[in-house]
Each structure stands twice: as C-alpha cells, then as structure tokens.
Legacy VTK file of the C-alpha trace (Angstrom):
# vtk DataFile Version 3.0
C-alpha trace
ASCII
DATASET POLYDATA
POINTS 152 float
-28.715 29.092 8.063
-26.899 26.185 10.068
-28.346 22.927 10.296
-29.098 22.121 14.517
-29.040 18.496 13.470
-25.632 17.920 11.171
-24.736 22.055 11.421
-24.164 22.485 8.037
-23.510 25.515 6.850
-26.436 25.626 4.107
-29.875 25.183 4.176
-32.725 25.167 1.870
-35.900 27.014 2.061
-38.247 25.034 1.190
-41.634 27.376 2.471
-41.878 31.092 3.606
-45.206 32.299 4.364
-45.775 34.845 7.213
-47.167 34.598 10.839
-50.770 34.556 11.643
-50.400 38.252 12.965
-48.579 39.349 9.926
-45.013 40.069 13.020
-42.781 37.628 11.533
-41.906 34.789 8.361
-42.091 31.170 9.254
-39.336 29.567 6.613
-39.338 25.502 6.580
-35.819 24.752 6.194
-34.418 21.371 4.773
-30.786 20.708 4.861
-29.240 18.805 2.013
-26.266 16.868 3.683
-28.685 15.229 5.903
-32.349 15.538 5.131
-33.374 16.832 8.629
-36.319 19.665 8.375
-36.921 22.567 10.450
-38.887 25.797 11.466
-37.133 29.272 11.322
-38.558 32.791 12.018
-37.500 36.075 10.901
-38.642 38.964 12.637
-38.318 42.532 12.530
-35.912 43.827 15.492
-36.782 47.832 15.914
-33.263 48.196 18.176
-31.044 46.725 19.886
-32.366 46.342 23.356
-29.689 45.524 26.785
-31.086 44.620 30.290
-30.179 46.285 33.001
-30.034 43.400 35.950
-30.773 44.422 39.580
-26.875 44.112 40.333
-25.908 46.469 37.464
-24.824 43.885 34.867
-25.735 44.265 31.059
-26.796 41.832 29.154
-28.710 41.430 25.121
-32.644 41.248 25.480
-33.491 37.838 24.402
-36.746 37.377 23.147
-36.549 33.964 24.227
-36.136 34.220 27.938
-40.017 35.878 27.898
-41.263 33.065 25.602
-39.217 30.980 28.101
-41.267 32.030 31.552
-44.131 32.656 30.116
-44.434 29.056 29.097
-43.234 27.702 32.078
-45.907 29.823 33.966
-48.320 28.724 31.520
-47.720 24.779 31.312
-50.823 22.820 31.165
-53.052 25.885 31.219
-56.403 26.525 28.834
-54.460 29.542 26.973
-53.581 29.007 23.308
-50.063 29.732 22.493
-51.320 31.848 18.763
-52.442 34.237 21.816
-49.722 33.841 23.835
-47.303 34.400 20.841
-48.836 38.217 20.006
-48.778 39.169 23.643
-45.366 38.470 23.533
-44.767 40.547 20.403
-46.610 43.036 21.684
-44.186 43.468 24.549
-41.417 43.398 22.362
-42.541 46.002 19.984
-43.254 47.840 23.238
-39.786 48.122 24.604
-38.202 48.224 21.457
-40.910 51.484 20.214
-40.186 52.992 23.813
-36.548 55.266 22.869
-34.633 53.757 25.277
-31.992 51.077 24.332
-31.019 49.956 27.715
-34.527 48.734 30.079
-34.273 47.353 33.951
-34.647 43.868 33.943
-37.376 44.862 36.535
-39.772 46.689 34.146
-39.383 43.689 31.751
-40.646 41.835 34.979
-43.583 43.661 35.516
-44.587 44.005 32.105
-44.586 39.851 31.660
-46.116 39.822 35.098
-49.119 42.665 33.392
-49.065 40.395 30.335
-49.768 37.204 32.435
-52.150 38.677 34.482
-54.677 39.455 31.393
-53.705 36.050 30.440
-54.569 33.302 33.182
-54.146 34.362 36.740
-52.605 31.047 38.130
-50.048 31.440 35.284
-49.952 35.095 36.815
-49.451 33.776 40.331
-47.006 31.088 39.305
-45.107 33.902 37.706
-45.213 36.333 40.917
-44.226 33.049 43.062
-40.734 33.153 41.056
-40.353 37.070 39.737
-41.154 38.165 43.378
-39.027 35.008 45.304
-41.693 33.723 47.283
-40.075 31.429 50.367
-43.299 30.193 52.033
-46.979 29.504 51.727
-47.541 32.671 53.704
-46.437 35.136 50.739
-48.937 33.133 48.337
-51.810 34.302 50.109
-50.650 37.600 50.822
-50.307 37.952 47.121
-52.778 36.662 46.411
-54.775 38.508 49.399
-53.640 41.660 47.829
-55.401 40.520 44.291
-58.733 40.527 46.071
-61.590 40.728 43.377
-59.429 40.453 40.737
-58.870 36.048 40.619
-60.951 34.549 38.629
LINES 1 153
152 0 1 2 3 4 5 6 7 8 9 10 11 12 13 14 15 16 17 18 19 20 21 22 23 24 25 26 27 28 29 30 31 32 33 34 35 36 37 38 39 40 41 42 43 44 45 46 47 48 49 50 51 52 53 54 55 56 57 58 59 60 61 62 63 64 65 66 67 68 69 70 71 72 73 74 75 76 77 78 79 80 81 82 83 84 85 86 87 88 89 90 91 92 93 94 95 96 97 98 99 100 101 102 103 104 105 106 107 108 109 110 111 112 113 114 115 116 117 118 119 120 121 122 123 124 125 126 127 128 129 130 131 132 133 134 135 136 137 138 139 140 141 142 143 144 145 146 147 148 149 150 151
C-alpha cells in the first residue's frame, strides 16, 4: 500500500482487526520512510458494478461518492456514523447481490434517498433538495407537502 503522505511504495501493518459489523478489516498502516500512520479498509467487492448516468455515460460505482452525499446531507445531524456506515454497506451489498452489473445512476439515487429517509428526514430533505434539483423555496414545500405525516 502507498503512503498518501511521502507515497512510498511500502507500508507496514501495524493492526488488522475487523469492522464493528464484521463487512470489512480496518489495517493501521505505518510507513517506514517517513513515520506517518494511517487507516485502511479492505472490503469484500461481490462484482464489479458501472453506473449508468441519465445522459448514457458509464462510469465505476464508487463506494465513496454514497459515503460522500450522505455525509454532506448528514453534517451536523444527531445520527452516528457506526449507523450510517452499515446502511451504506447494506446498499452496497444490495446492488452488488442484485445480478445486474450495470445500475442507473437513478436507482442508486433513490435508494440513498430510501436510506436517508429511515435515517434523519432533514438529511432526507437536504438530499431531495440536490438529487431532485430544487431551484426555489416553492419545491421545498411541495416536497415536503407531499411527505405529509411522514416528518418527524
């Protein structure tokens, strides 16, 4: 593993133990030519996944890009990111355990959107505001007209 700091090409392990929901290994990394330290993870990919974007272009699945929004949607909300973390395996292992190796970026929309709603619905709104390209105040309360009973 490269060092991010010096990028060395070897690292030592110095730790492995696994993930709290047994879905990946957390390895503590030190690199010799400069000392720095650092978290990896090692996780179990099923298949490889490609999104479909809405004008036809292909690109990898990248884990990251969920963990990305979801966070953003979630800053400086009362949701602890251990339960965070397995809904976002969870959605993996659901479009990687669903036969198909090529998924519209739009169900991987919905399905954060699902995840996010069970979640923390402002984190659920905030989300909508961006995955639905909301323009004025008027489409927030639609949306959130069309929630009805649902916000907490």
């Amino acid at each position: 593993m490269r060092c991010p700091f010096c990028v060395n090409e070897d690292t030592q392990v110095k730790d492995s133990r696994p993930t709290e929901d047994n879905s990946a290994i957390r390895r503590r990394r030190q690199c010799p030519n400069c000392g720095a330290r650092f978290t990896t993870f090692e996780r179990v990919q099923l298949r490889e996944l490609t999104v479909i974007k809405g004008n036809g272009t292909r690109e990898p699945f990248d884990r990251d890009k969920i963990t990305r929004s979801m966070t953003i949607a979630l800053r400086k909300r009362p949701v602890d990111r251990d339960r965070v973390e397995r809904v976002i395996n969870g959605l993996v292992r659901r479009l990687e355990s669903s036969g198909e190796s090529e998924i519209p970026s739009k169900l991987v929309g919905e399905l954060v959107m699902d995840a996010l709603a069970s979640l923390d619905q402002v984190a659920y709104v905030r989300f909508a505001s961006v995955y639905k390209n909301f323009r004025e105040a008027r489409d927030f309360e639609d949306f959130v007209g069309q929630l009805g009973g649902e916000v907490v």
